[in-house]
C-alpha positions in Angstrom: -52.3 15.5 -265.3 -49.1 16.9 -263.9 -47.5 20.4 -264.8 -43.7 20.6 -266.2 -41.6 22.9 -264.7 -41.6 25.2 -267.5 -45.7 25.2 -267.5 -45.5 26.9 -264.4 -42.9 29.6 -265.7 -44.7 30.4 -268.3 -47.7 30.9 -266.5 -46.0 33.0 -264.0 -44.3 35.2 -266.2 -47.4 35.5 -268.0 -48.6 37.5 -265.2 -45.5 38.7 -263.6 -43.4 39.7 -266.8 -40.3 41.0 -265.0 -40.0 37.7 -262.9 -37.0 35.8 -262.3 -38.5 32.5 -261.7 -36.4 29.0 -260.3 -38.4 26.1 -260.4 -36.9 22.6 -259.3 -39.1 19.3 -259.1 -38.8 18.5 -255.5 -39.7 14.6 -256.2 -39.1 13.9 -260.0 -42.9 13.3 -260.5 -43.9 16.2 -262.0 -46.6 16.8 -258.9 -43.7 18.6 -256.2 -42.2 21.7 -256.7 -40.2 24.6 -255.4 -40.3 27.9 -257.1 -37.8 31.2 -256.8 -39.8 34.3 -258.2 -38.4 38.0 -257.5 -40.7 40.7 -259.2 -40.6 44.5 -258.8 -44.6 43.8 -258.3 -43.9 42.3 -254.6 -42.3 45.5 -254.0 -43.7 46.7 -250.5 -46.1 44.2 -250.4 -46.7 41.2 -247.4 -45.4 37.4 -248.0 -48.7 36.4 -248.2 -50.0 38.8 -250.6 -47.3 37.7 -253.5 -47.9 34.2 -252.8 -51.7 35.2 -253.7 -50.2 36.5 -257.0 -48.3 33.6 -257.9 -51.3 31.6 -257.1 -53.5 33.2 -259.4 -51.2 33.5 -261.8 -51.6 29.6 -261.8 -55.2 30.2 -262.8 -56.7 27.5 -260.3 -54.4 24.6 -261.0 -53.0 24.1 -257.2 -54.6 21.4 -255.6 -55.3 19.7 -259.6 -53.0 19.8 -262.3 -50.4 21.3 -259.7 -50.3 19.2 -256.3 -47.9 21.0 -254.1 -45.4 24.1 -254.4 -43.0 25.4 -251.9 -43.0 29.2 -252.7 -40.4 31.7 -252.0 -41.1 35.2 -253.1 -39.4 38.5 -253.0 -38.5 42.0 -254.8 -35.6 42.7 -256.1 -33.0 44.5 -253.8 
């Protein structure tokens, strides 16, 4: 079963309350995705390190209810 766009907002901010999240459905199938997210919480910390947040903040649903997301992360300047 595929996640809407605001599914994955929610469960993002959920974690990361301060996030200013973007999503945009990449293929109009509810599977492909591109998400935006600037939280203070990335501040100082590696690329890879707040994609693992995001991640988790999906609670296990990439590679399931979630097929594919192109993530771009940062802390607010």
């Amino acid at each position: 079963m595929a996640m809407d766009a605001a599914e994955i907002e929610a469960f993002i901010k959920a974690a990361l309350p301060d996030a200013v999240v973007t999503i945009e459905d990449l293929a109009g199938d509810g599977d492909h995705y591109a998400a935006t997210v600037v939280s203070s919480a990335f501040k100082g910390l590696s690329r890879v390190k707040q994609h693992q947040i995001v991640y988790a903040a999906l609670q296990g649903r990439m590679g399931g209810a979630l097929h594919a997301l192109a993530l771009q992360t940062s802390a607010p300047e």
